[in-house]
C-alpha positions as CSV (number, residue, x, y, z in Angstrom):
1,X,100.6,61.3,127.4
2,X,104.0,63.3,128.2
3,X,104.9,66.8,126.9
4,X,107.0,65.4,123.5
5,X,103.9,62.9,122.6
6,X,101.7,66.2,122.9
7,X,104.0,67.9,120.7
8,X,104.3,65.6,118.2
9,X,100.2,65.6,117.8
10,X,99.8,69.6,117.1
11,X,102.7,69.5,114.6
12,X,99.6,67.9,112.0
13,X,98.0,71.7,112.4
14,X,101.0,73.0,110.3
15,X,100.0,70.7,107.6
16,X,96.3,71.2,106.7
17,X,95.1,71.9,103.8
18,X,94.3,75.6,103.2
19,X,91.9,75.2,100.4
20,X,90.2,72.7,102.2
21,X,90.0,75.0,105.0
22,X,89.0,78.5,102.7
23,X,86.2,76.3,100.9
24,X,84.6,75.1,104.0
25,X,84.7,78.4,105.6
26,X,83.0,79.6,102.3
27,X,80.6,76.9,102.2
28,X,79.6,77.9,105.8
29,X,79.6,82.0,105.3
30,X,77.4,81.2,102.2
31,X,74.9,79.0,104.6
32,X,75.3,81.5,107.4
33,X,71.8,82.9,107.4
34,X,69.8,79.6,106.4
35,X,71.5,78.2,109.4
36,X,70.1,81.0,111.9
37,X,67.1,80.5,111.1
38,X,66.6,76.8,111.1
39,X,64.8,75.4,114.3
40,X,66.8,73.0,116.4
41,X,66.4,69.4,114.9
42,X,65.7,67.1,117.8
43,X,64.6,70.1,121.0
44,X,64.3,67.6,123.7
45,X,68.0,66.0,123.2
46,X,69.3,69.7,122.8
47,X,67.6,70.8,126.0
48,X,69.3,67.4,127.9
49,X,73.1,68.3,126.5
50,X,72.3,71.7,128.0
51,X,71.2,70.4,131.1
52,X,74.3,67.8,131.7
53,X,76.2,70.8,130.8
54,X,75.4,72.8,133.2
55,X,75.7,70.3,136.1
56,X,79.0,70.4,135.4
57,X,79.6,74.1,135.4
58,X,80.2,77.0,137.9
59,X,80.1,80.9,138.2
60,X,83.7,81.4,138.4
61,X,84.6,79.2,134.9
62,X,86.6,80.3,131.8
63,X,84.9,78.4,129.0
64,X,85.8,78.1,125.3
65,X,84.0,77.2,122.1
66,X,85.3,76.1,119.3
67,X,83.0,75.7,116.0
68,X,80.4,78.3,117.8
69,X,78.2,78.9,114.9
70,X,75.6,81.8,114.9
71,X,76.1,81.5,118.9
72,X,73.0,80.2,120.9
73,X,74.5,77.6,122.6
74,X,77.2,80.0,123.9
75,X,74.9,82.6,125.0
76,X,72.4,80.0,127.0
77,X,74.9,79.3,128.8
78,X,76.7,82.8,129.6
79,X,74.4,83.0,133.0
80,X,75.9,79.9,134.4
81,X,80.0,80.8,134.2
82,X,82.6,83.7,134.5
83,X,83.1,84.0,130.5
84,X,82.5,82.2,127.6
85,X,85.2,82.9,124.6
86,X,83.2,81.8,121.7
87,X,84.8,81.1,118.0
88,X,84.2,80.1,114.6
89,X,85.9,80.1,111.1
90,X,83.1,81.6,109.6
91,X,82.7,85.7,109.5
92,X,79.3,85.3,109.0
93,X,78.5,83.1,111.8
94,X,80.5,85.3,113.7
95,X,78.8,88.4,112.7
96,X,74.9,86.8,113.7
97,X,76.1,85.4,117.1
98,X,77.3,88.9,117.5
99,X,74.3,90.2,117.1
100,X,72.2,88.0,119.3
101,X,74.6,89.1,121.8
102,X,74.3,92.6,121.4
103,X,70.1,91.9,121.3
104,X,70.1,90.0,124.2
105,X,72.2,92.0,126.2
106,X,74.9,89.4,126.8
107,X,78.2,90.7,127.8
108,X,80.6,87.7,129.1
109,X,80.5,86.1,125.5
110,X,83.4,87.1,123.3
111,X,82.9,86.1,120.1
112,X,86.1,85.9,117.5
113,X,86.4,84.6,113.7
114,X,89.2,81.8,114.3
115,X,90.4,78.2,113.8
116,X,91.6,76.6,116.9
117,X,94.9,76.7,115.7
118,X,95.2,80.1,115.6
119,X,94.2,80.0,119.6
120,X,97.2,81.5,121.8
121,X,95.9,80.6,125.3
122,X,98.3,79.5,127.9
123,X,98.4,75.7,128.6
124,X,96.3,74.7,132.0
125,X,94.1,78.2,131.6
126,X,90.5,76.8,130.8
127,X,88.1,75.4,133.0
128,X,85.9,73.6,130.1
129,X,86.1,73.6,126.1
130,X,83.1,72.9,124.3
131,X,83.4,71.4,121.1
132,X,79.8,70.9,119.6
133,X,78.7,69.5,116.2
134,X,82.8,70.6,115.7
135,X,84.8,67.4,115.6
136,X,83.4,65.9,112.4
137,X,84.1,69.0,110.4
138,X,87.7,69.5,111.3
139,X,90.6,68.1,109.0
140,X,92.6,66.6,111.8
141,X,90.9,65.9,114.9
142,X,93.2,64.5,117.0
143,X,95.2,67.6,116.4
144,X,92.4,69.5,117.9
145,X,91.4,67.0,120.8
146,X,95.6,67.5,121.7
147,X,95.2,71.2,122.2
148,X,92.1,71.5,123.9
149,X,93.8,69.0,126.6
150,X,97.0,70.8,127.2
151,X,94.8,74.1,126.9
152,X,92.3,72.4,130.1
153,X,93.2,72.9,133.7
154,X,93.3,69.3,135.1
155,X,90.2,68.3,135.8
156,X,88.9,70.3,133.3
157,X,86.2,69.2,131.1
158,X,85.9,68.8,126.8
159,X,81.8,68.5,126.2
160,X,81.8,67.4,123.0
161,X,78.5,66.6,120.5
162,X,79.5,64.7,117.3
163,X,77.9,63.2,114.6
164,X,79.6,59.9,113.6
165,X,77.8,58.8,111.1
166,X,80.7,55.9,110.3
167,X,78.4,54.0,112.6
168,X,75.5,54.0,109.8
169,X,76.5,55.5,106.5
170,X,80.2,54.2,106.3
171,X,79.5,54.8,102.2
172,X,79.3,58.4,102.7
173,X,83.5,58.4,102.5
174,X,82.9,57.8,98.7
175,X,80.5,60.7,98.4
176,X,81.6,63.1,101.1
177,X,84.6,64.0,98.8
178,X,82.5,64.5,95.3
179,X,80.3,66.8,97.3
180,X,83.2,68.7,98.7
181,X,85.2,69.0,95.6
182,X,81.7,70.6,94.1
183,X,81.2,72.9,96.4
184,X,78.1,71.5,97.9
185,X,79.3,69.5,101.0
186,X,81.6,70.6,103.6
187,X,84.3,68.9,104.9
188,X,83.4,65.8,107.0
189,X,84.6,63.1,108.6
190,X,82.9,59.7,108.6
191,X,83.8,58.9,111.7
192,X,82.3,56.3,114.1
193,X,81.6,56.5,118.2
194,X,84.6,54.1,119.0
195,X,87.0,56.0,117.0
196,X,85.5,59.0,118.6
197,X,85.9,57.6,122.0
198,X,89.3,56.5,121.2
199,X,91.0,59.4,120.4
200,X,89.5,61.5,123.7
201,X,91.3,58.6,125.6
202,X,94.4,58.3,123.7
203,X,94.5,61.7,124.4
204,X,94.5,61.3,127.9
205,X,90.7,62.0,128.9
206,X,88.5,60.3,130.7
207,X,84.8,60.0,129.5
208,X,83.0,60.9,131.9
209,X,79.3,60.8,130.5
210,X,78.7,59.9,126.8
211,X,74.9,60.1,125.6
212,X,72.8,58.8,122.7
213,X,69.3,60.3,121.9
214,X,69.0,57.3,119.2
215,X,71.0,55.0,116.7
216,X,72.3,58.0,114.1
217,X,72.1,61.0,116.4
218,X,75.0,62.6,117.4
219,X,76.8,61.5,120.7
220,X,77.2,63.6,123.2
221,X,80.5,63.1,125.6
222,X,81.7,65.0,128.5
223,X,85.3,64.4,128.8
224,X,87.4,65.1,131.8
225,X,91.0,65.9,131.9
226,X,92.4,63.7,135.0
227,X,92.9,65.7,138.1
């Protein structure tokens, strides 16, 4: 994909919808504390995504996450790189991972309330981006999947866990929007593996591993931006 083509896919960021943006973030700052405190769903798949994960990394890396949450995930893995810049939409989120830092004595995670469009880093300046249980919640992902690629060095990788549940509940596009419009559902995308795997490669990526507990889990995909 040249320069102009990767142009012409972040343009869509200027164009989301900013109450469907401001009413997700709510939904999530509401569910902030609920979420915390919520054991993982399925340990053993967790525990494998941060084992491939960490096979890929090293103690020099510049790591970003987009869609952090209340922060685990980011500080598990703050022993095995250089620095972890962690993000979110949600203040809330922001303000328990935060915490957990502070409690844990972590001090190579920075955590920041932000989209990824409001991101500044330089193009080529990351050594991974990890975009977890993120994809499916954003309004335009191929907007998203665009950055991160021009933000990666080459050979930098996009880990990437996403629930497409297009492959099982294709229905759930006529209910997904009631739910949002009532404030009880946040935005989702019913998206499916292919179309998943599609735009990474459209993108320019190369899948490198791509993971499946079970039919209806989320997949699991390190991507890798060509050398």
């Amino acid at each position: 994909m040249n320069v102009p083509q990767m142009q012409e896919m972040k343009k869509p960021f200027d164009e989301i919808n900013e109450d469907v943006m401001n009413a997700s973030a709510k939904f999530w700052d509401k569910v902030a504390e609920k979420y915390a405190k919520q054991p993982i769903a399925d340990e053993a798949a967790y525990q494998q995504k941060l084992a491939v994960t960490r096979n890929y990394f090293r103690p020099d890396m510049e790591v970003l996450e987009i869609g952090c949450g209340t922060g685990s995930t980011a500080i598990l893995h703050a022993p095995y790189v250089k620095h972890i810049r962690a993000i979110d939409f949600s203040a809330n989120m922001i303000a328990i991972a935060q915490g957990k830092a502070e409690a844990e004595h972590i001090d190579n995670v920075t955590f920041e309330q932000a989209t990824i469009e409001d991101l500044n880093s330089p193009d080529q300046s990351l050594d991974a981006v990890l975009g977890l249980s993120i994809l499916h919640l954003l309004k335009n992902k191929e907007a998203a999947i665009a950055q991160v690629y021009q933000m990666l060095k080459p050979g930098g990788l996009f880990v990437t866990s996403t629930v497409c549940v297009g492959d099982t509940m294709s229905w759930l596009k006529l209910i997904a929007p009631i739910g949002q419009f009532l404030g009880f559902l946040p935005f989702v995308q019913v998206l499916t593996t292919q179309a998943l795997a599609d735009s990474l490669i459209q993108t320019g990526f190369e899948l490198d591993y791509q993971w499946q507990p079970s039919k209806g889990k989320a997949v699991f995909i390190v991507a890798k931006k060509p050398e």
